[in-house]
N, C-alpha and C positions, 0 to 999 in steps of 0.2 A: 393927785394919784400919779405914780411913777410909770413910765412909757410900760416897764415890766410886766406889770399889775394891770393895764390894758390889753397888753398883748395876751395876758393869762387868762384874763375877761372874753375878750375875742375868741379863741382858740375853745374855750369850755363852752362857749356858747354855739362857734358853729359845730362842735361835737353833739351837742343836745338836739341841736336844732336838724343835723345828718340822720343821730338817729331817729326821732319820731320822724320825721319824710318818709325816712328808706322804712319803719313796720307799718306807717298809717295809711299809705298811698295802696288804695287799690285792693285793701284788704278782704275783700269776699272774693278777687280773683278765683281762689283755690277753694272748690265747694267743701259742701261738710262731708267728713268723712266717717266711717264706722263709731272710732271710738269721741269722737267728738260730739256726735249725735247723741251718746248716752249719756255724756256727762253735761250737756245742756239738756236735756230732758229733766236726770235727776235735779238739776238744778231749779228746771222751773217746778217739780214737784215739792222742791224743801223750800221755794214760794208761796207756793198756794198751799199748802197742808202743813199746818206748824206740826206734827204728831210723824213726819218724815222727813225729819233733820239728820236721821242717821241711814234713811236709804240706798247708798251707797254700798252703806256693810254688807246687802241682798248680796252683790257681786264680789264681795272682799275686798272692796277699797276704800281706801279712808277719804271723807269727806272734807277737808279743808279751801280745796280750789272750789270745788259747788257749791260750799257755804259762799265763798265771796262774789262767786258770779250771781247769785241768786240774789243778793246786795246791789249788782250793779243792772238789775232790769228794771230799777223806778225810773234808772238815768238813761238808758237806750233801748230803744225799742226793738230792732235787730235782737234776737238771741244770740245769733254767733258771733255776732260783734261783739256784743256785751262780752260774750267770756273771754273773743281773743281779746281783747283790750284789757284783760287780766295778764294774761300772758305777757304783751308789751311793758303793762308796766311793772313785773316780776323781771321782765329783762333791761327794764333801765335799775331796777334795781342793783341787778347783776352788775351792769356797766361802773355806776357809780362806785359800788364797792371794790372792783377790781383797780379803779382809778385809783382809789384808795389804800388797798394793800401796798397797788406797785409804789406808791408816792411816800409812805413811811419807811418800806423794808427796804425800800431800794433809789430811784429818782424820779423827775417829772417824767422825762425823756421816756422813758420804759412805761411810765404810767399813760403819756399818749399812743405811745405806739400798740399799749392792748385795748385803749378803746378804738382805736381806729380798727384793730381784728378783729374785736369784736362785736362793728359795725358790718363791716363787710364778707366776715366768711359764712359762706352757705350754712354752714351747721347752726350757725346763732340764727339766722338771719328765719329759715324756713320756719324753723319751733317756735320763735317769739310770736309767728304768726298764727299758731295753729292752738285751738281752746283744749289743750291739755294741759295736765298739773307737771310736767317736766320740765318746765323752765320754773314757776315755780318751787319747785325742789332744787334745781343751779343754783336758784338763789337764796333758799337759807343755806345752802352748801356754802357757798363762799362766804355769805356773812359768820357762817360757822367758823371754817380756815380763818378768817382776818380774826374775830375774835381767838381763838385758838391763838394765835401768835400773839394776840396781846395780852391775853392772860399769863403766857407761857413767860414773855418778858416782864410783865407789869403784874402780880399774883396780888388782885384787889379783888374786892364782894364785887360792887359794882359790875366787872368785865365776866363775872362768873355768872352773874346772874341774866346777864345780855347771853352770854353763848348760852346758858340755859335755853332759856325760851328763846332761843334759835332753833335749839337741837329739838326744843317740844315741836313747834311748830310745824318744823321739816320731818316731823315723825306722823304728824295728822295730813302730810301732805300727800308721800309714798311709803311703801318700806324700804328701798335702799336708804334712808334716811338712818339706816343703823351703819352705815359706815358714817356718817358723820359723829357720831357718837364713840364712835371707838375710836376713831382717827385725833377727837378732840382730845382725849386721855393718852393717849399716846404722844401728840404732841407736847404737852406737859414734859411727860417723862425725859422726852428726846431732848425737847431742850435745857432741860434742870436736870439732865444726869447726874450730874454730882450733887444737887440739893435739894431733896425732896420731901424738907422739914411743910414746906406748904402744898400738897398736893389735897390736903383740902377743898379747895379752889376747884378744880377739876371733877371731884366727887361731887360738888354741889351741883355744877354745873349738867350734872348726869343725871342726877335724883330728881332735879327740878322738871330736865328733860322728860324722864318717865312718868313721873307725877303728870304733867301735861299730856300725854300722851292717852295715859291713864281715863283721858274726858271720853275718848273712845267704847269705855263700858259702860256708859249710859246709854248706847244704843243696846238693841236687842239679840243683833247677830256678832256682836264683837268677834266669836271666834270664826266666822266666816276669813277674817282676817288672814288669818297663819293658814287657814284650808287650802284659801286660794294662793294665797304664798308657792304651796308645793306644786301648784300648777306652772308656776314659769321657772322652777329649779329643782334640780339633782339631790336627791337627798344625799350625805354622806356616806352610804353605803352604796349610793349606787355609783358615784364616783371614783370609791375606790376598785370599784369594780373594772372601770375603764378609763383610769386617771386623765389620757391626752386627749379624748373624745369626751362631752363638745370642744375641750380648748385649743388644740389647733387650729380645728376650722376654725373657732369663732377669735382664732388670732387674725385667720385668713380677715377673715369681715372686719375687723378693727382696721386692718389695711386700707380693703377696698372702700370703708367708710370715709376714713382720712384722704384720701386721695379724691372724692370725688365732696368731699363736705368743706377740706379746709383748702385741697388746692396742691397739685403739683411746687406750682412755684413758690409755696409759703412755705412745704414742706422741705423744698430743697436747699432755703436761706436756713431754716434751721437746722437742718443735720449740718451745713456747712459753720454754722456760729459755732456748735454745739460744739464739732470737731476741734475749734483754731479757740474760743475764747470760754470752755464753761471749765475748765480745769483750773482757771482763776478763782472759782468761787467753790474750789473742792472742800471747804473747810464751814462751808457756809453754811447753817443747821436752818434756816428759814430756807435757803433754797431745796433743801435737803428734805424739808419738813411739806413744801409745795410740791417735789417731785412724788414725793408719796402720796399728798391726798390726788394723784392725777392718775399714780401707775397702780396701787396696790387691789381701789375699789373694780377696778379696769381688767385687770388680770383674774380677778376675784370674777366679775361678773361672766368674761372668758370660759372660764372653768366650771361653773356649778349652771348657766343659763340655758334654759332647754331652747327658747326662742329669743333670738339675739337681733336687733337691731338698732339705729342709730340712736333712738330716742332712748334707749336704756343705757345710755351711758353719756347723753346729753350732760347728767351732773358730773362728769369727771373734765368738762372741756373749760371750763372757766380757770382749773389752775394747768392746763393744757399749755393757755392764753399765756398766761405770764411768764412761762418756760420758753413758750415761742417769741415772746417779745424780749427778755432778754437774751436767745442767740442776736434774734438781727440786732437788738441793739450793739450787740459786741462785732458785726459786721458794718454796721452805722457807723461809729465813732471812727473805728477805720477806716470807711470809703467812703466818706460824705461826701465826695466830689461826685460821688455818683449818684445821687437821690434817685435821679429819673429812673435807675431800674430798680430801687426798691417801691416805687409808686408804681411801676410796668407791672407790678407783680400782682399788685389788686387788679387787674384789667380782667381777667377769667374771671375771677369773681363777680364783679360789677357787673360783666354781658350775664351771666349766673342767674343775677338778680334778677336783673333786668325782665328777662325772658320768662324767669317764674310768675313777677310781678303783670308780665301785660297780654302772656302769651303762656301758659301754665299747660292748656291742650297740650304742646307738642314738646315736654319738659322730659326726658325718658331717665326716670330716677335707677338707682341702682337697682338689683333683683331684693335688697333689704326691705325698700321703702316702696314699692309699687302700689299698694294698697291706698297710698293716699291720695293718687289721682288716674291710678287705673282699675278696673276687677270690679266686684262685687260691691265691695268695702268705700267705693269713692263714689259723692254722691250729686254726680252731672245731671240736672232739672229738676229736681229733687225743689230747690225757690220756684222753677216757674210752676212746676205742677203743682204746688201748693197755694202758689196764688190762683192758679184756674180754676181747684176746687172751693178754695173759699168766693171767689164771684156767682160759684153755681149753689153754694149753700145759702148764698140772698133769695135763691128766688123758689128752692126745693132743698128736701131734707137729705142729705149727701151720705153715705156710705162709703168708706172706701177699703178695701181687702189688700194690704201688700203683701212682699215677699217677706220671707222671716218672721220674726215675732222679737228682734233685739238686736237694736243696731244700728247699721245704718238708714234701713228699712224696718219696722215704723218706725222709727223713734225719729230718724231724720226729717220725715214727713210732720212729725206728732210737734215738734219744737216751732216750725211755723206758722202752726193750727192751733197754739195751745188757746182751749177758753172760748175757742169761736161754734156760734153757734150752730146748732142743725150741721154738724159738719164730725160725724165719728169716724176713727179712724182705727183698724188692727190689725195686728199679721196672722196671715193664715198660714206660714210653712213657706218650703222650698220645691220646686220639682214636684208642683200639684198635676196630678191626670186628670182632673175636675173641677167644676164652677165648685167652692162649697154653698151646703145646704142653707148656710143663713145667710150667704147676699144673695142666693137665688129667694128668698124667703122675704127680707129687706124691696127685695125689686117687686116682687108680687104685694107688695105693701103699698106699692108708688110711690119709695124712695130712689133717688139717682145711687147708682152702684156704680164702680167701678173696681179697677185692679191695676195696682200699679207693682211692675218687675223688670227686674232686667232679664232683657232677651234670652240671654243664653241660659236663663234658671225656669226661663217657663216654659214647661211641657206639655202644656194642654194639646190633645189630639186634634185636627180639623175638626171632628163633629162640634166639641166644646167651642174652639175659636169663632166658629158661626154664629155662635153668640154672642159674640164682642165683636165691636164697634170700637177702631184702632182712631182713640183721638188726639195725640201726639208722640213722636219719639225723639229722644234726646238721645244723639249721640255720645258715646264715651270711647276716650281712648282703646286701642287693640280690638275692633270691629264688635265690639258691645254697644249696648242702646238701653238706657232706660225708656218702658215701653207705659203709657196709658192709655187705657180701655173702658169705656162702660160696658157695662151690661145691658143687652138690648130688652 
């Protein structure tokens, strides 16, 4: 074997070996949040009930990430493990095939320098870690983009039918998965402008996609789907009503996202390459073809998104990645005597990490992301109190009454308890003025009752609190508490 070819061995192996440390280490740091707690819940329902495979569709979203994680609780007992460790490996996925793209369209050199980004910027780093289906959709996203380019240069069945059931898959995963469908036929056209005797190829690729998709009406509530759809966007008439409103702001936010997910200094090597070395590649229909799947779904989501945050445009960062790694590279080759400050530049990042990974309390996310480890929605004791209830369901028959009814509360409770005995769990609402009648009912029984809320949602008058018995609080960032109580 050639010095080469070890050197190549070495280098891919401590990338492999960077990323699983940097998402495996420490991974319950950061509790379960809102929407995390629903999708390991449904998950362990399409467990235990074969007849709720499509429960998901109840809230309009497609089940693909629940169906796998519901797969992965024979091998880990942890719930939220199990599903982030979905996520992880949806994001080595991602890794692999960006190594990929950059290594045929373009060179090695470009191809390490986007796994090394996207090892270490916040934006990959935090998602990989958290049991939602958005990295999973990054990643038929860009397995979409790579094949899209190879179909476009290479128009074979084989590459058609791969992007196919890419694009199915990524459509049972979210719905933005319809820009990958459009972006995939568009790339065809783009780059066989002059020849478009096989565009065949593409059409298959789309019909297979929908066909696939299609599995979806075997559930009951399929059209919950498009319902809920119009819950996170603008219809067409309403935006022509107020064309720049959401999309300025929500240009504002794509700002302040970049800036605090990919990093001052990463941003600032690339508008600097972008400036001095992308006018080289003006002619270049793969770069050209990669700047679109990154700006167009981005702009798009901008403009029609009632609620806009990071994770809704998590799949537009992987060909973000590849744009950002050839500016530096075209700053690279020019000033390799200076490594040390293209290395200085991951440093924000790493302490980033760091801090999230070992110290996540005192983590202050942008006004986008607060939900996931501050407020209502982020769910600090949420493990310990579910382990104190299940020691008291050994010994009496446990009741317990939280806040809400979908959530993070119960559900986040409901995911540690699943199955266990003498141990029922459900929501009573928010901003209750009273014990309700059936855990007062439940206690007159001689079951153990309790109530579990966060402080600032529970309203009980002093005469009601008299009746609870305060048996621990867990603090939560911004002077909240989650609060447990029996019932005396």
């Amino acid at each position: 074997m050639t010095t080469n070819k070890i050197s190549i061995l070495i280098i891919t192996g401590a990338v492999l070996l960077a990323y699983f440390v940097s998402r495996l280490q420490n991974l319950n740091a950061i509790p379960v949040f809102g929407d995390e707690a629903i999708y390991v819940r449904w998950s362990q329902l399409i467990k235990n009930v074969d007849t709720l495979r499509f429960v998901p569709q109840s809230d309009g979203k497609q089940p693909l990430f629940m169906w796998v994680t519901a797969a992965t609780f024979k091998f880990i007992f942890d719930p939220l493990i199990a599903a982030r460790i979905i996520s992880i490996l949806s994001g080595f996925i991602i890794l692999i095939t960006l190594y990929a793209t950059c290594l045929i369209f373009f060179n090695s050199t470009i191809a390490l320098i986007s796994s090394l980004l996207y090892i270490t910027l916040p934006f990959t780093f935090f998602f990989d870690r958290l049991a939602v289906p958005d990295t999973m959709l990054s990643a038929f996203g860009i397995i979409s983009l790579l094949f899209s380019l190879l179909l476009a240069k290479y128009p074979r069945l084989d590459l058609s039918l791969l992007l196919g059931f890419a694009l199915g898959l990524s459509w049972l995963t979210k719905s933005p998965a319809i820009y990958f469908v459009v972006l995939s036929f568009a790339t065809f056209m783009v780059y066989r402008y002059s020849n478009y005797k096989k565009i065949y190829f593409p059409l298959i690729s789309t019909s297979l996609g929908f066909i696939i998709y299609n599995i979806l009406r075997l559930g009951p509530q399929f059209q919950q789907i498009a319902l809920r759809n119009q819950d996170y966007i603008w219809s067409f008439s309403e935006i022509i009503k107020h064309p720049l409103d959401p999309l300025i702001p929500h240009l504002k936010d794509i700002f302040t996202i970049y800036l605090n997910n990919v990093s001052v200094p990463i941003l600032v090597l690339t508008l600097i390459g972008a400036i001095l070395y992308f006018h080289k590649y003006y002619k270049n229909r793969t770069l050209f073809i990669i700047f679109c799947w990154w700006i167009l779904p981005l702009i798009a989501n901008a403009g029609i998104a009632k609620v806009f945050t990071a994770r809704y445009i998590l799949f537009t960062t992987a060909p973000l990645i590849i744009l950002i790694s050839i500016s530096i590279y075209g700053l690279y080759t020019k000033y390799s005597k200076y490594k040390i400050i293209f290395a200085l530049c991951l440093i924000p990042n790493l302490i980033w990490i760091y801090k999230l990974s070992f110290d996540p309390y005192k983590i202050n996310l942008s006004s986008t992301e607060t939900g996931y480890l501050s407020g209502w929605t982020s769910g600090w004791g949420i493990k310990t109190a579910a382990d104190y209830l299940i020691q008291r369901s050994k010994v009496a028959n446990v009741i317990v009454g939280t806040e809400g009814y979908f959530g993070t509360l119960p559900d986040g409770l409901q995911i540690y308890t699943d199955r266990v005995p003498q141990l029922t769990i459900f929501g009573v609402g928010i901003d209750i003025s009273q014990i309700p009648e059936k855990l007062i009912d439940a206690r007159n029984h001689q079951d153990e009752v309790y109530l579990l809320f966060n402080s600032s949602r529970l309203k009980l008058p002093p005469s009601e609190l008299q009746k609870l018995t305060l048996i621990s609080t867990f603090a939560k960032p911004q002077n909240d508490a989650l609060v447990l109580y029996r019932l005396n």
